[in-house]
C-alpha positions as CSV (number, residue, x, y, z in Angstrom):
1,X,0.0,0.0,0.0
2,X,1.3,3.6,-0.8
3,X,2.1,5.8,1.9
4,X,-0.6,8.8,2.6
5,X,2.4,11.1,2.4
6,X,6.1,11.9,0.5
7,X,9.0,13.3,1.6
8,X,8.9,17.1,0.7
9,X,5.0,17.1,0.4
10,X,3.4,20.4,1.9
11,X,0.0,19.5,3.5
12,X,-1.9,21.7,5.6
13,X,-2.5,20.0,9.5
14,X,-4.8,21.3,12.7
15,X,-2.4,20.9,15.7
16,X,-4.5,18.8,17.9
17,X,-2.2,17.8,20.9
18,X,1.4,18.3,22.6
19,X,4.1,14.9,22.2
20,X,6.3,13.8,25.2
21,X,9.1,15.8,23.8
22,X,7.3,18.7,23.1
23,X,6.2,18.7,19.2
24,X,2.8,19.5,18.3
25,X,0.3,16.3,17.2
26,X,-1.7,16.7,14.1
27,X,-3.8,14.2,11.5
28,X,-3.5,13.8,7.9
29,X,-6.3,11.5,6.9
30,X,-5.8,9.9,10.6
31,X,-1.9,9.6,10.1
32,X,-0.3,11.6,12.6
33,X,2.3,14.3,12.0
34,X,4.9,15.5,14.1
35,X,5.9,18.8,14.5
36,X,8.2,20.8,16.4
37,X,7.9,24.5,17.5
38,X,4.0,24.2,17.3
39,X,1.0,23.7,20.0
40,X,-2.9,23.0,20.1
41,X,-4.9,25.1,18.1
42,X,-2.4,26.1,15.5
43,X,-3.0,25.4,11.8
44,X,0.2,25.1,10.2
45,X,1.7,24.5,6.4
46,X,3.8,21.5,6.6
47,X,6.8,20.1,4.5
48,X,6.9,16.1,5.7
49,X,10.3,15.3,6.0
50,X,10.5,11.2,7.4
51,X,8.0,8.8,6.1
52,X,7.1,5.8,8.5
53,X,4.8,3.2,9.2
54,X,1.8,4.6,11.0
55,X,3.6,8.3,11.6
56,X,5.7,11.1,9.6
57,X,7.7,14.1,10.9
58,X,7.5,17.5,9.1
59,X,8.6,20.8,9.9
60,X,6.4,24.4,9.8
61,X,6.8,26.0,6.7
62,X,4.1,28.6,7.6
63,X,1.9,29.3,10.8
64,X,-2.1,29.8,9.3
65,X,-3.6,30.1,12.5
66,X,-1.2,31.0,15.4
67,X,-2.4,30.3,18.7
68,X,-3.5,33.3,21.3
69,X,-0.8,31.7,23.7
70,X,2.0,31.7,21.3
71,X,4.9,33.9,23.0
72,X,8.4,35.4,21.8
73,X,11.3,32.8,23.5
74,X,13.1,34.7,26.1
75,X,16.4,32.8,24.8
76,X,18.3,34.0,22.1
77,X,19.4,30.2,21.6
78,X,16.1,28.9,21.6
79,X,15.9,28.0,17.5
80,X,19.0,25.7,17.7
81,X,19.6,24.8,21.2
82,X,17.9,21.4,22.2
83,X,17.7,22.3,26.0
84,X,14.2,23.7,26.2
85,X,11.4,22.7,23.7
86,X,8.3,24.8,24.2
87,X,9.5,28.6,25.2
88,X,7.1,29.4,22.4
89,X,4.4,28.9,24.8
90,X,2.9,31.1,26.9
91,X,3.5,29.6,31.0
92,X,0.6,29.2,31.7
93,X,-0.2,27.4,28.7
94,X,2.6,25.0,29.5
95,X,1.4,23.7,32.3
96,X,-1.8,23.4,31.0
97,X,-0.5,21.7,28.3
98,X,1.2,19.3,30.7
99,X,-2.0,18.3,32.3
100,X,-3.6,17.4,29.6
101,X,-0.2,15.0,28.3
102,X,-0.4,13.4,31.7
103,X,-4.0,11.9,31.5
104,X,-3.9,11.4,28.2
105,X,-1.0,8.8,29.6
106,X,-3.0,7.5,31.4
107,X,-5.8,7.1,29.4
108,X,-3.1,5.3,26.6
109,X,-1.6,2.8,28.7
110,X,-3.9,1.8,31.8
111,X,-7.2,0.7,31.7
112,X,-8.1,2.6,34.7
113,X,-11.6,4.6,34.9
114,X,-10.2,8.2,34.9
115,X,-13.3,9.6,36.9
116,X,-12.4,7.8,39.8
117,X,-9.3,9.1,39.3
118,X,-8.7,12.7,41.5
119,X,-6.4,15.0,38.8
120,X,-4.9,18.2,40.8
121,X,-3.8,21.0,39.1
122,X,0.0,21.6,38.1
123,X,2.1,23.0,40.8
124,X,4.1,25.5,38.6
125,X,6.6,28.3,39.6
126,X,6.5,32.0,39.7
127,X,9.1,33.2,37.9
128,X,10.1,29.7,35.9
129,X,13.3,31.3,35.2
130,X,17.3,30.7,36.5
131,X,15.6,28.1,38.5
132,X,18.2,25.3,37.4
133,X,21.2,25.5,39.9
134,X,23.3,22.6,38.8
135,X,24.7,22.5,35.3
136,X,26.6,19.9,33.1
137,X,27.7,22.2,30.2
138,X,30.1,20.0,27.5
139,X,32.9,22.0,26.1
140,X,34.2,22.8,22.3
141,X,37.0,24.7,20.9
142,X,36.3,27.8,19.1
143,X,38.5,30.7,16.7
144,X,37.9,33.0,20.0
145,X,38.7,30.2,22.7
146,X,37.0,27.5,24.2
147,X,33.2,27.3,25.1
148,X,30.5,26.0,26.8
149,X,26.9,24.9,24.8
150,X,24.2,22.6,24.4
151,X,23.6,20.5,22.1
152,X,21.0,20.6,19.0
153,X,18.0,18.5,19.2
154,X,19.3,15.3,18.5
155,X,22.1,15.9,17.3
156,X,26.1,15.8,18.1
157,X,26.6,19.6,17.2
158,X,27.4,22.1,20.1
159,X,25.4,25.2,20.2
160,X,27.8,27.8,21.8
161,X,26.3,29.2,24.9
162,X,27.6,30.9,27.9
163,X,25.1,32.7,29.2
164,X,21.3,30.4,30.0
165,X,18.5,31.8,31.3
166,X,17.1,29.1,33.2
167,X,20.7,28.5,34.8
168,X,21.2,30.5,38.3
169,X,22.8,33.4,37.4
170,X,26.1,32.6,39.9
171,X,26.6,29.2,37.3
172,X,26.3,31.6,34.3
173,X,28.9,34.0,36.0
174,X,31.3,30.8,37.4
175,X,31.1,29.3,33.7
176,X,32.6,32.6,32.0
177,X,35.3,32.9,34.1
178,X,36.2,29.2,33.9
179,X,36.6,29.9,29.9
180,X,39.0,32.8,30.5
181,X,40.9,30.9,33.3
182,X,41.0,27.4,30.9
183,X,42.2,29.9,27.9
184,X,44.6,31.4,30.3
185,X,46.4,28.2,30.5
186,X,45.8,26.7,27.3
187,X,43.3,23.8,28.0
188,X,41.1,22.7,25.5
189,X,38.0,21.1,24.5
190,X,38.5,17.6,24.0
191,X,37.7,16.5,20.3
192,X,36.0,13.0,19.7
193,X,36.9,13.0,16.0
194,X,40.3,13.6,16.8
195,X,40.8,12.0,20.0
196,X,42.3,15.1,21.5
197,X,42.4,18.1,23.7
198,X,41.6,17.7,27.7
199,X,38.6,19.1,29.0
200,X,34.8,17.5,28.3
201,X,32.4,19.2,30.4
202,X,32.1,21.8,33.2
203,X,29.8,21.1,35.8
204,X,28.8,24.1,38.2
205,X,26.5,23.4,41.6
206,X,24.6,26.5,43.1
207,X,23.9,26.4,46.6
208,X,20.3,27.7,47.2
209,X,21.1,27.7,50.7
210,X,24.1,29.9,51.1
211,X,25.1,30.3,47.7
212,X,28.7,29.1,47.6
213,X,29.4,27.2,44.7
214,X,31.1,23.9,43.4
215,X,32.8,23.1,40.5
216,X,34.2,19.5,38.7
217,X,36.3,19.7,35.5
218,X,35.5,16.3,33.6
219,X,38.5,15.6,31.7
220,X,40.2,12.9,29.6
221,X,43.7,13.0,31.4
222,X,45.4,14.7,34.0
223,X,47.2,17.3,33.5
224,X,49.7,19.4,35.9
225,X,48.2,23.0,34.2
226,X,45.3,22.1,35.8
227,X,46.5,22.6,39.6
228,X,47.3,26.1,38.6
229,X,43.6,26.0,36.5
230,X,42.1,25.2,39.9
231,X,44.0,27.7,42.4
232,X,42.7,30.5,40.1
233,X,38.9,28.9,40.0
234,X,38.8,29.1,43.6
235,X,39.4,32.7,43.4
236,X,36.2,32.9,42.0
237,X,33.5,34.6,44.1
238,X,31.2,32.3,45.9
239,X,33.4,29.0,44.4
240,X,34.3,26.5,47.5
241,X,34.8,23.7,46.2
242,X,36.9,22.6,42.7
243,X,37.7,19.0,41.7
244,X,38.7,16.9,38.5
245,X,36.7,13.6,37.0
246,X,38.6,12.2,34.8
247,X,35.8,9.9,31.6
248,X,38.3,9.3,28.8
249,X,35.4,7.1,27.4
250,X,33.5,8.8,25.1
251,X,30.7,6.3,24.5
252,X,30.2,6.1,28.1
253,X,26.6,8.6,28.5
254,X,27.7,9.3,32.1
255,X,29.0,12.6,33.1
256,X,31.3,11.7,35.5
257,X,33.9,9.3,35.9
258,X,34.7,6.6,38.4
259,X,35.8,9.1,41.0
260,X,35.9,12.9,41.7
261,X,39.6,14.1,43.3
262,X,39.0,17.7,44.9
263,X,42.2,19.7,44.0
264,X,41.0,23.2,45.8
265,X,38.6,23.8,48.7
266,X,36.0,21.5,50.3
267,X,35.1,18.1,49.0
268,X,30.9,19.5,49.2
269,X,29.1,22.4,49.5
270,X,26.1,22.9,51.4
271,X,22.4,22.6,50.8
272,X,19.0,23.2,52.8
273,X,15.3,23.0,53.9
274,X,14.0,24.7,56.9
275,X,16.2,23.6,59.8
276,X,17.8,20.1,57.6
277,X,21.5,20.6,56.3
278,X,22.4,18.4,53.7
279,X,26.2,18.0,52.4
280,X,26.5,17.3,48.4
281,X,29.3,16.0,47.1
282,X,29.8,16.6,43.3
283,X,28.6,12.8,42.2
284,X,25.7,13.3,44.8
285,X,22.1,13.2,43.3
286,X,20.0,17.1,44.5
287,X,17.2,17.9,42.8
288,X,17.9,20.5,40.5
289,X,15.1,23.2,40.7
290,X,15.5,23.6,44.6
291,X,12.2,25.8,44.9
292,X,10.0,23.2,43.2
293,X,12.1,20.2,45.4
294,X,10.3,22.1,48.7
295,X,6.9,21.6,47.4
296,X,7.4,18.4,45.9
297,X,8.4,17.2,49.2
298,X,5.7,19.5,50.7
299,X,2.8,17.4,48.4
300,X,4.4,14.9,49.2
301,X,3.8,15.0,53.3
302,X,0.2,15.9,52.5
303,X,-0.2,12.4,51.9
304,X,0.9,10.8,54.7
305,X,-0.7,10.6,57.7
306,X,1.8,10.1,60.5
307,X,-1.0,8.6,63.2
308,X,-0.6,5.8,61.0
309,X,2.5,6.1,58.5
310,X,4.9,5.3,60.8
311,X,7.4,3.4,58.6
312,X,8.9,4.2,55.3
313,X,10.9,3.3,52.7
314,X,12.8,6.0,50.2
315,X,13.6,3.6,47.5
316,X,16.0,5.8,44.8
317,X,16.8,7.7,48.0
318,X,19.6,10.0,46.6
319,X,21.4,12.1,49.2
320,X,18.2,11.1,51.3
321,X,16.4,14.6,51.2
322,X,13.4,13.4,51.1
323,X,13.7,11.2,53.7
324,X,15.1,13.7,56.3
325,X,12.5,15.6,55.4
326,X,10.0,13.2,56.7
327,X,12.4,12.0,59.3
328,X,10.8,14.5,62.8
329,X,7.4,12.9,61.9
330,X,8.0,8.9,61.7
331,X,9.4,6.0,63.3
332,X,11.4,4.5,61.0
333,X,12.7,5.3,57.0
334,X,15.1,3.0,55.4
335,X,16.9,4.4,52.4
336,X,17.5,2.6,49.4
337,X,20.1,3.8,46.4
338,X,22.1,2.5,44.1
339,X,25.0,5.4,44.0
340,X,27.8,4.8,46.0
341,X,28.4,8.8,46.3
342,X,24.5,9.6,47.0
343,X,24.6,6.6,49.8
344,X,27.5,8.2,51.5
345,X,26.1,11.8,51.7
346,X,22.8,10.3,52.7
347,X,25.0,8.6,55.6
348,X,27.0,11.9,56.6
349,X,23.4,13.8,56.1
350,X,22.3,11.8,58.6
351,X,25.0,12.6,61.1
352,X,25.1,16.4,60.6
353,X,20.9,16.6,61.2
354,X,21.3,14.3,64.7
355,X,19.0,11.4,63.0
356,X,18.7,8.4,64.8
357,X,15.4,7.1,62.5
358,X,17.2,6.6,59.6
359,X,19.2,3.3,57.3
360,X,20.5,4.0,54.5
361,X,21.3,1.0,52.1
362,X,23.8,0.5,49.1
363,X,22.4,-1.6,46.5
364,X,19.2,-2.0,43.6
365,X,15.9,-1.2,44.9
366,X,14.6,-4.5,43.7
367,X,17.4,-6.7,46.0
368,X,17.7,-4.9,48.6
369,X,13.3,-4.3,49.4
370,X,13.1,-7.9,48.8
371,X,15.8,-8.8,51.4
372,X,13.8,-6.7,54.1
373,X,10.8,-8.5,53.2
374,X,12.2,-11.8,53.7
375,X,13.1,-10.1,57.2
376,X,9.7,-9.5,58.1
377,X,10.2,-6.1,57.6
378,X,6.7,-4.6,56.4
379,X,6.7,-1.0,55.8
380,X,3.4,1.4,55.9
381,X,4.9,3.3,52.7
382,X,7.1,3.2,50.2
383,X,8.0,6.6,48.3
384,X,9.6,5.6,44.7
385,X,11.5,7.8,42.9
386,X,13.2,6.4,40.5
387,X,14.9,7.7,37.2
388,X,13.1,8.0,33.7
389,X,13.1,4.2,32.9
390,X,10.6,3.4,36.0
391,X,10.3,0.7,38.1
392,X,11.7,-2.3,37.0
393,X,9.6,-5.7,36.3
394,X,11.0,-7.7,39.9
395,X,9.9,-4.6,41.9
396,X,6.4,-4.6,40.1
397,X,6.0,-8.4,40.9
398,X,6.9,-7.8,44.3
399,X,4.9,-5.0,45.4
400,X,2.0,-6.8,43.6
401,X,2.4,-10.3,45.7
402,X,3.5,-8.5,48.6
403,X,0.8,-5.2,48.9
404,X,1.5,-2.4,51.3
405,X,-1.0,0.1,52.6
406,X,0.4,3.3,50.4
407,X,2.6,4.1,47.8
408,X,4.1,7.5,46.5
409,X,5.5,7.5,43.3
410,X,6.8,10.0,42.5
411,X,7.8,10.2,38.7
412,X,9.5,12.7,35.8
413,X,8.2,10.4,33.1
414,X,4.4,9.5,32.1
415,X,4.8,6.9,29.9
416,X,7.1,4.6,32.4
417,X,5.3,5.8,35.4
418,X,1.3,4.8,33.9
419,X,2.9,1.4,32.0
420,X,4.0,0.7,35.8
421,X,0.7,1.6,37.4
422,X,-1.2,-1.1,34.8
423,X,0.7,-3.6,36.6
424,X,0.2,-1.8,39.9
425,X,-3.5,-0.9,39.3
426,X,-4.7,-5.1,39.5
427,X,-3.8,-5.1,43.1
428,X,-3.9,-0.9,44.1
429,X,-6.4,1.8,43.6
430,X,-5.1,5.7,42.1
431,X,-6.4,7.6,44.6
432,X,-4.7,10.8,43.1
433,X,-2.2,12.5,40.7
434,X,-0.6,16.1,41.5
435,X,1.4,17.1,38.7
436,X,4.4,19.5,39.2
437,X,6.8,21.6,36.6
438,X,9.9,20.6,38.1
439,X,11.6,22.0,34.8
440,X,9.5,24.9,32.9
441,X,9.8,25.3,28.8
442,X,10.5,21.8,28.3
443,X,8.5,18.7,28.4
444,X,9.2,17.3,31.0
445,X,6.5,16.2,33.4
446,X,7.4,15.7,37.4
447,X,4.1,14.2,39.1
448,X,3.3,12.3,42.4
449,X,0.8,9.6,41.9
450,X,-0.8,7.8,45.3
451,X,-1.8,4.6,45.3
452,X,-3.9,2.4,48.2
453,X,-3.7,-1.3,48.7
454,X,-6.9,-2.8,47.5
């Protein structure tokens, strides 16, 4: 059968919905077209360029009817940087927007009646801007000196930026005076193609608390330039703390490497929440919008009711944030994370708030919740928050043979987290979903589902 549509073919489409990664959704003759940079109601001119099975991609040729909530972008980058995906739309609009994505996740992948279902509205932010205080910038090597950047939307090619505007402004100020320091002294970017050249990525932590400042060169070798690279970083204002990671591999998609050697200043800087201190070390997981973390963990209390939830587990604990933040109110949490770096901060958290509540464990959450439950050990709650991929299918299998009363998932990706509640939802009820824009003009979707035990 011949495809509906050619490569190079201009159709006109109705955008009817936003994708997962941000594009607008529109029908021609019920094959759907995707199309980046616009949003529901727009009727745009489109040039198809990919052909598949079921779907096509296309980019706008022309807007014919813009939307009323179609804004300027704020970022001079915003056309070829691949960092945000809908600063086109209006904020309000965006979360909007994001609603609507995250039931119509749920109405694609459970079988769930959504009316007994109780949606919230989207906790957003007030001024969704410089709200990011940790950033992993790569590096590349330019006629005026080496630079930081993004990358294009899927793609390999750097987009030179030095200033963001949803970075903290102290990590756009660190980052420019890393450049000059790293030109200073002749480091460069290191190349793939050529297998040269030191320096991969920058990464800069904020402190919301007190605003000092830490800062790990990722790097392919070591390199005696860069003791004198990291005297003169620690100069900086408001910088603490300066190490070195050295990742030679360049197929590895981790950041980091194995270990992170501080050459100037502390080995962590210092976060907070009310009266909790927590220590982060550069490897340590923090969430990276500080302001939406406190309400996050805010929504998340709501749900618990402490006459009754009296132990927890944090599975994907992290530098156990949540769980100190929970800790004055409950017996018992036991910890559960996978990184050795997060475990250890969690441990040394512990000790600097006085805790006596708390176990944090080293391990997958899978094998180490199924070796307290062969304990005996039966928890009230379980909070999950675990990375994009979800929950894996041993944890599912568990928690369905082996119910508990509550559980708090808390999740930053629809698809994994409603594909998970299927499984879930044959031995536990949705009680509710509160979605929250932990990171505004993209499309991402943070959201805290709570479900009861049959």
């Amino acid at each position: 059968m011949e495809p509906l549509l050619k490569i190079n073919q201009e159709v006109l489409v109705t955008i009817k919905r936003l994708g997962i990664n941000g594009e607008g959704i529109g029908y021609y003759k019920k094959q759907a077209v995707f199309i980046d940079g616009v949003f529901p109601p727009e009727q745009v001119v489109v040039r198809i360029t990919e052909v598949q099975k079921g779907y096509s991609k296309g980019e706008m040729v022309r807007i014919k009817v813009k939307a009323a909530k179609r804004v300027k972008p704020f970022c001079k980058h915003y056309d070829t940087c691949g960092g945000c995906q809908i600063q086109h739309i209006e904020y309000e609009e965006q979360l909007a927007l994001k609603e609507e994505m995250l039931i119509q996740a749920f109405e694609r992948y459970t079988n769930i009646d959504l009316n007994t279902i109780k949606f919230n509205k989207m906790i957003g932010m007030n001024n969704p801007k410089h709200y990011r205080y940790k950033a992993q910038m790569p590096v590349k090597n330019t006629e005026y000196g080496i630079t930081t950047g993004l990358y294009k939307k899927q793609s390999n090619d750097l987009v030179p930026i030095i200033d963001c505007p949803v970075h903290d402004e102290s990590i756009n100020r660190v980052n420019r005076q890393i450049l000059e320091i790293c030109d200073k002294y002749e480091i460069y970017a290191f190349d793939p193609q050529t297998m040269r050249g030191l320096l991969r990525y920058i990464v800069v932590r904020a402190s919301n608390f007190n605003e000092d400042v830490q800062v790990t060169l990722v790097i392919t070798i070591y390199n005696k330039a860069l003791k004198d690279v990291a005297k003169e970083i620690i100069k900086i204002p408001g910088v603490v703390s300066v190490g070195i990671s050295k990742n030679r591999d360049v197929k590895n998609i981790e950041i980091f490497g194995e270990e992170v050697e501080i050459l100037e200043g502390s080995d962590a800087i210092m976060e907070g929440i009310g009266n909790i201190r927590y220590q982060l070390k550069p490897k340590s997981f923090y969430q990276l919008n500080p302001e939406q973390a406190i309400k996050l963990y805010s929504e998340v209390k709501k749900h618990l009711d402490f006459s009754k939830d009296k132990i927890l587990v944090d599975a994907y604990s992290g530098s156990g944030a949540i769980s100190m933040y929970l800790a004055p109110f409950v017996t018992k949490i036991v910890g559960i994370d996978i990184s050795k770096e997060s475990t250890y901060s969690a441990r040394h958290n512990m000790k600097i708030n006085k805790f006596d509540n708390l176990t944090f464990e080293l391990g997958e959450v899978k094998d180490v919740l199924a070796a307290y439950y062969n304990k005996g050990f039966n928890p009230d709650v379980i909070i999950f928050d675990p990375p994009r991929s979800g929950l894996d299918v041993k944890t599912l299998d568990l928690l369905v043979r082996k119910q508990i009363k509550k559980i708090i998932y808390i999740s930053c990706n629809p698809s994994t987290l409603t594909k998970n509640i299927k499984v879930l939802s044959r031995k536990y009820v949705v009680e509710s979903v509160t979605p929250l824009d932990m990171f505004p003009h993209t499309s991402h979707i943070e959201s805290i589902t709570i479900l009861k035990k049959k």
